[in-house]
N, C-alpha and C positions, 0 to 999 in steps of 0.2 A: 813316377814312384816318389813318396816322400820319406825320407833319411831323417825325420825328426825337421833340423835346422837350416836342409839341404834337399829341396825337389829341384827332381828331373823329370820334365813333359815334353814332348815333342811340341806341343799347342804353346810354350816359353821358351823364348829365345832358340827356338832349333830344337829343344833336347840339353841345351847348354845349362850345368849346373849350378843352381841359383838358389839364394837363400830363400826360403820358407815365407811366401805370402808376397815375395820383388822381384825383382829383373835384375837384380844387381849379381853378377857372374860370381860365385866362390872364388874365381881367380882374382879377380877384383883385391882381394884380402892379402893374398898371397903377393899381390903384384906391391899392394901398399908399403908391407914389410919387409920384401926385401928390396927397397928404396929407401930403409930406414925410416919410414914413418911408422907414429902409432898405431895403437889401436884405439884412440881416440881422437885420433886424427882422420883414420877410415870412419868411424861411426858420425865424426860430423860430415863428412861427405855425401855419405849414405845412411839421412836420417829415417830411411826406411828399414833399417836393418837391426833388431835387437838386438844389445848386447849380450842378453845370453847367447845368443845363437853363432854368433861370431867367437866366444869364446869356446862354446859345444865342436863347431867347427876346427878350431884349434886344437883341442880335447883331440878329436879325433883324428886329427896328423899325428899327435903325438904318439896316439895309441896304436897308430898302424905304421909310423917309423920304428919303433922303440920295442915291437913286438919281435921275434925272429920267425914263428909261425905264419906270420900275415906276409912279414918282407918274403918268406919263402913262398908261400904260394903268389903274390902278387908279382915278385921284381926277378926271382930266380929264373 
């Protein structure tokens, strides 16, 4: 299934969710920042990875922490 900035295939890494057109893990991102590095710092590591897409990715944590409807159906 492609999310826009985020497919999920079984035929990519397991099923493991990975940016749009790489192999590089969405946790990847997550794991960058909360080690206090950028996000310019991720995107030179992983210069397969668009910057929108990585920011789209962001976008949408934000959008599904910051919601109360999603955190209810997702975390409740």
């Amino acid at each position: 299934m492609n999310y826009g900035a985020i497919n999920i295939d079984i035929e990519t890494m397991g099923g493991t969710p990975v940016f749009t057109g790489t192999r590089v893990p969405i946790q990847a991102l997550f794991d960058y920042i909360e080690t206090g590095e950028t996000l310019d710092e991720f995107l030179e590591n992983f210069p397969s990875v668009k910057k929108e897409f990585a920011i789209q990715v962001l976008e949408m944590a934000k959008k599904t922490l910051t919601t109360e409807k999603i955190l209810n159906e997702n975390f409740a």
